[in-house]
C-alpha positions as CSV (number, residue, x, y, z in Angstrom):
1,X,92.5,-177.5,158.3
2,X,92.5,-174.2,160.7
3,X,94.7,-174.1,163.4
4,X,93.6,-172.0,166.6
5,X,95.3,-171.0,169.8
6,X,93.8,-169.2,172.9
7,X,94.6,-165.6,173.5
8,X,97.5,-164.2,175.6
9,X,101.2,-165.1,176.1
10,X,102.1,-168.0,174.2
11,X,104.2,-170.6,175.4
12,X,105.1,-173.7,173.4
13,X,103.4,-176.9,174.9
14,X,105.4,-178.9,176.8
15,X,107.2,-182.1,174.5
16,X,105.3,-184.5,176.3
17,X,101.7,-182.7,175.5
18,X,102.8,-182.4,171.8
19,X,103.5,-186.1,171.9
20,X,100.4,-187.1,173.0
21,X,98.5,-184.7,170.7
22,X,101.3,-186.1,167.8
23,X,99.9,-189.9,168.7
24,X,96.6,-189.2,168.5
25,X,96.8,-187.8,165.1
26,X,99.2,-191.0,164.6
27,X,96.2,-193.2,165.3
28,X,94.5,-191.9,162.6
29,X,96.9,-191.9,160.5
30,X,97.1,-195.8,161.7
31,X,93.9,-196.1,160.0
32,X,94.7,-195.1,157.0
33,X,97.6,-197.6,156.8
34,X,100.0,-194.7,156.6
35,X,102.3,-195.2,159.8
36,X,102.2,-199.1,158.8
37,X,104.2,-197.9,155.9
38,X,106.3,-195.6,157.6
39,X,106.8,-198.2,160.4
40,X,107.4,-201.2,158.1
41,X,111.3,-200.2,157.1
42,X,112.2,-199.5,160.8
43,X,110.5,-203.1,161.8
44,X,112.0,-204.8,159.0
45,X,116.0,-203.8,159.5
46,X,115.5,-204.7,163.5
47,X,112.9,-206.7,164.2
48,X,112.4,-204.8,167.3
49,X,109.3,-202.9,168.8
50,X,110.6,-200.4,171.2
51,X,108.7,-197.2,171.6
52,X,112.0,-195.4,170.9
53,X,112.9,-197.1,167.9
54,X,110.1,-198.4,166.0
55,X,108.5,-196.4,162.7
56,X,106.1,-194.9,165.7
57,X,108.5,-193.0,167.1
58,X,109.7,-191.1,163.8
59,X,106.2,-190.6,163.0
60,X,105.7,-188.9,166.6
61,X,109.2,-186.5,165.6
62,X,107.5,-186.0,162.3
63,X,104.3,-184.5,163.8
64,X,105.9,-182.8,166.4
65,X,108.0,-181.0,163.5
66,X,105.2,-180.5,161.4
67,X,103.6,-178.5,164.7
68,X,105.9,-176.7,165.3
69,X,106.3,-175.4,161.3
70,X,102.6,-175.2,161.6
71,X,102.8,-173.3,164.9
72,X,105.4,-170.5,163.6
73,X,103.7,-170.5,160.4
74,X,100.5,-169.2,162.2
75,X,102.0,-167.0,164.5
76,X,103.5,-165.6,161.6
77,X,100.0,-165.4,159.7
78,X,98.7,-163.6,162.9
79,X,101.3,-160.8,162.7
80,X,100.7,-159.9,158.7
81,X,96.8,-159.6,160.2
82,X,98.0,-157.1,163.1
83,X,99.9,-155.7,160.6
84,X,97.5,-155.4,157.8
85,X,94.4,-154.0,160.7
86,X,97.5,-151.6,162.3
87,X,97.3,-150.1,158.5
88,X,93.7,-150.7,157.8
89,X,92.8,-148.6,160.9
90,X,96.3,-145.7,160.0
91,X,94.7,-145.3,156.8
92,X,90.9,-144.8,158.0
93,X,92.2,-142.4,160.7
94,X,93.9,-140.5,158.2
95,X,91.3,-141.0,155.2
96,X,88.8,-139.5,158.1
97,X,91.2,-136.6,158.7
98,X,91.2,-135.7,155.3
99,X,87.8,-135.7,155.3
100,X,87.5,-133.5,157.9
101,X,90.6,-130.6,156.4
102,X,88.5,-130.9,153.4
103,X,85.1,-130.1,154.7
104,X,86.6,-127.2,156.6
105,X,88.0,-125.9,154.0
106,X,85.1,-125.9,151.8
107,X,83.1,-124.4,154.5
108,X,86.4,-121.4,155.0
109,X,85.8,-120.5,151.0
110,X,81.8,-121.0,151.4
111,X,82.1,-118.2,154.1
112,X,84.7,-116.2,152.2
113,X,82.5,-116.3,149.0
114,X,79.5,-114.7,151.3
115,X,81.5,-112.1,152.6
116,X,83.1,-111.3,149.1
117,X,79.2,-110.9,148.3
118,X,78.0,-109.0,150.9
119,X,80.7,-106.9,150.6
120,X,79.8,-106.4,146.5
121,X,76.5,-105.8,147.9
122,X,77.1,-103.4,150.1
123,X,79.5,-101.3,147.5
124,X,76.6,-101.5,144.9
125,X,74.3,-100.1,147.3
126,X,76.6,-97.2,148.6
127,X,76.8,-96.3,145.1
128,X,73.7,-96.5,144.5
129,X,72.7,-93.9,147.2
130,X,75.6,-92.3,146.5
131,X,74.5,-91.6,142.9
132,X,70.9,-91.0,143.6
133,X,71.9,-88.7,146.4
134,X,71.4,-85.0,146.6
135,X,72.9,-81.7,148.6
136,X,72.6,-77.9,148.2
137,X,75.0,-76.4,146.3
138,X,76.1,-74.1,149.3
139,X,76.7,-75.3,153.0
140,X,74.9,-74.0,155.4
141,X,73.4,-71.0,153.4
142,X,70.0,-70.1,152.7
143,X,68.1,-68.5,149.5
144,X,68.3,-65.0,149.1
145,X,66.1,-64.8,146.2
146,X,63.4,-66.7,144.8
147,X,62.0,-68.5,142.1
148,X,60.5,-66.2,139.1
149,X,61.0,-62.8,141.3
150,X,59.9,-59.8,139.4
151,X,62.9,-57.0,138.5
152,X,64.1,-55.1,135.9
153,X,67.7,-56.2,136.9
154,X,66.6,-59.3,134.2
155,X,66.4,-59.4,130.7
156,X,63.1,-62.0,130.9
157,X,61.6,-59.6,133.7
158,X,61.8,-62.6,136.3
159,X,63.9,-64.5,137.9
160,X,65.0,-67.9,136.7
161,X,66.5,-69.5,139.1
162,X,66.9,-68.9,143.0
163,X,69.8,-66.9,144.7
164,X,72.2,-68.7,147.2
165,X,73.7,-66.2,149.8
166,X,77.4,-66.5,149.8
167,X,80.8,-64.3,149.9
168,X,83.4,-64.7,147.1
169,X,85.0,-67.7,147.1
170,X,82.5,-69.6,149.4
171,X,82.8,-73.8,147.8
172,X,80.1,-74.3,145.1
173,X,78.8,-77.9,145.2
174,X,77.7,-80.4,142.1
175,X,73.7,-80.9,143.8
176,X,74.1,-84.6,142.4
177,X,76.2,-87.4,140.3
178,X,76.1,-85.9,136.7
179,X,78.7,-84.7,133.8
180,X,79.8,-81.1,132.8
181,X,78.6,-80.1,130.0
182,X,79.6,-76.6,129.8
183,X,82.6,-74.6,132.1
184,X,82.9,-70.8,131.1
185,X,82.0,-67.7,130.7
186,X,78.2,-67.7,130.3
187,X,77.6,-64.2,129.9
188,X,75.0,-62.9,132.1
189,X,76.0,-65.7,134.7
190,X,79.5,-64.7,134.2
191,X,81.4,-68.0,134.7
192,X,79.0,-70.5,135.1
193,X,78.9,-74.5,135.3
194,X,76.2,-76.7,133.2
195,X,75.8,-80.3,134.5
196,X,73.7,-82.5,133.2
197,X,72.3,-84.5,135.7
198,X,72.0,-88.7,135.9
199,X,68.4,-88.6,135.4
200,X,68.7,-86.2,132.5
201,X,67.7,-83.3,133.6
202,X,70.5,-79.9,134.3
203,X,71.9,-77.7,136.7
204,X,73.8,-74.6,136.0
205,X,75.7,-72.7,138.8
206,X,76.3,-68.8,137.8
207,X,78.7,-65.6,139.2
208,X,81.6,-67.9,139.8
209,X,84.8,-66.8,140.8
210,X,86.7,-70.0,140.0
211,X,86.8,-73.8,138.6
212,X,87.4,-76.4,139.7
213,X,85.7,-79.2,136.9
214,X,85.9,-78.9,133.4
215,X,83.9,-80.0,130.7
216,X,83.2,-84.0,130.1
217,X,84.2,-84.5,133.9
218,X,81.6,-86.5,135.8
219,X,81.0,-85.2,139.1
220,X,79.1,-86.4,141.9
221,X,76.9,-85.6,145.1
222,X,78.9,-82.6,147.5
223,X,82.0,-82.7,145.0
224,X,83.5,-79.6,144.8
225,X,83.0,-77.6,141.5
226,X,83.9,-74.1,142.0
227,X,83.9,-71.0,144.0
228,X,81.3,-68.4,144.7
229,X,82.3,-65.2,142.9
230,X,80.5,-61.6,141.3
231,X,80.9,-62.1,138.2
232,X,79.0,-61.4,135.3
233,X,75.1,-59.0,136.0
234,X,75.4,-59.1,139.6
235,X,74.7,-56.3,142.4
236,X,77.0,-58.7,144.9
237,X,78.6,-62.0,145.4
238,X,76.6,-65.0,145.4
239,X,75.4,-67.7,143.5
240,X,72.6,-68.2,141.1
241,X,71.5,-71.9,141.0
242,X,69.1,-73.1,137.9
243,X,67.2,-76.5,137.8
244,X,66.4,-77.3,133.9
245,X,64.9,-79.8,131.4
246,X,67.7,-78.8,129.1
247,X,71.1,-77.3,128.7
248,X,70.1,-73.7,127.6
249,X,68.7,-71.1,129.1
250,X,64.6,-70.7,128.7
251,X,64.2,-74.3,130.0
252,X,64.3,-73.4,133.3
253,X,62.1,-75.3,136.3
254,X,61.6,-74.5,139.8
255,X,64.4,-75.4,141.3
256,X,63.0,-75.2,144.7
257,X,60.2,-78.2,143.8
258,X,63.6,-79.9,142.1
259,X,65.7,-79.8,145.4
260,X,62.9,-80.8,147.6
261,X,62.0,-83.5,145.5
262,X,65.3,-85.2,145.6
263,X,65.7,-84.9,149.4
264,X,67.1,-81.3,150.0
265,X,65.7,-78.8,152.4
266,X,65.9,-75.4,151.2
């Protein structure tokens, strides 16, 4: 059997309503032949039929008990359900704010992951054009002799490389990213620099007055590698620059072509 009870303050019906309400559950329980039974000892020890004494009467106190335990027993039913919804809802709420912390997160390292990326990206790429860059080995200067000039002042009778115009100890520059392969005397070039370039090709750098590499170092792009000098066959500081296919001499290129084609204007 459910019990119900309308919404808002609750008040306890008056006796007299839970009386009534008590009797005409009683009448149905008359039916049954149950308050005939329970009336039947009271009748029997007085042979009376008052309303205040008979079996009817404790019937009606029995009910109205019985409401009453039914009565607290739902309102007592109706505060584990507030109770148990008041949770229901806490735990949502915070199940939803999880959620949420969660999802932020995520997106925070999602972020951080692209920006650790991009940054990874943009490093490679710096060294990239870092590595493939190229300068003149002298700032600011300007060739004072070609490429294969004719002159006795030679052993081959030409020129095999191309003369930078600089005073002694003027910085020399590594032309690209590459690794010494030779720091000395060189005879003829006086002290001179070999450096064999990333893309397997060489450069050698002659008259020096100074190092400032040695041999196995790896170099790159504008690094400082010596200073200009007059060392060595020379009728004045300066220094001799050489593009070549290999380390020696004799495997000379035009090292003009060689600058220009990797960016340099000379």
């Amino acid at each position: 059997m459910a019990f119900t009870r309308a919404t808002g303050k609750h008040r306890r019906a008056s006796r007299t309503a839970r009386t009534t309400r008590n009797l005409a559950g009683i009448a149905t329980l008359a039916a049954s032949g149950v308050v005939a039974s329970v009336a039947s000892p009271a009748l029997a020890a007085t042979g009376e039929s008052t309303s205040h004494d008979t079996g009817l009467q404790h019937a009606v106190e029995l009910g109205d008990e019985l409401a009453v335990h039914l009565e607290a027993q739902a309102d007592a039913q109706q505060a584990v359900a507030e109770v148990n919804a008041a949770r229901a809802k806490a735990e949502a709420e915070a199940n939803r704010l999880a959620e949420g912390a969660k999802k932020k997160a995520e997106e925070a390292k999602k972020k951080a992951e692209e920006v650790r990326a991009a940054k990874a990206r943009a490093a490679r790429e710096a060294e990239r054009r870092l590595l493939n860059a190229f300068v003149a080995p002298v700032t600011g200067s300007y060739v004072s002799t070609g490429y294969k000039a004719s002159s006795g002042l030679w052993s081959s009778g030409s020129h095999t490389g191309i003369d930078f115009h600089a005073a002694s100890g003027t910085p020399v520059h590594a032309v690209g990213a590459g690794t010494v392969v030779e720091a000395g005397w060189g005879g003829a070039y006086g002290n001179n620099i070999v450096i064999k370039m990333n893309d397997g090709t060489y450069t050698q750098y002659g008259h020096l007055s100074s190092f400032a590499v040695s041999v196995g170092q790896t170099v790159t792009p504008g690094q400082q590698i010596a200073l200009s000098g007059n060392t060595g066959n020379t009728t004045g500081p300066h220094l001799h620059f050489e593009a070549r296919t290999g380390p020696d001499y004799g495997s000379d290129i035009d090292p003009i072509a060689y600058l220009r084609a990797h960016g340099v204007s000379v």
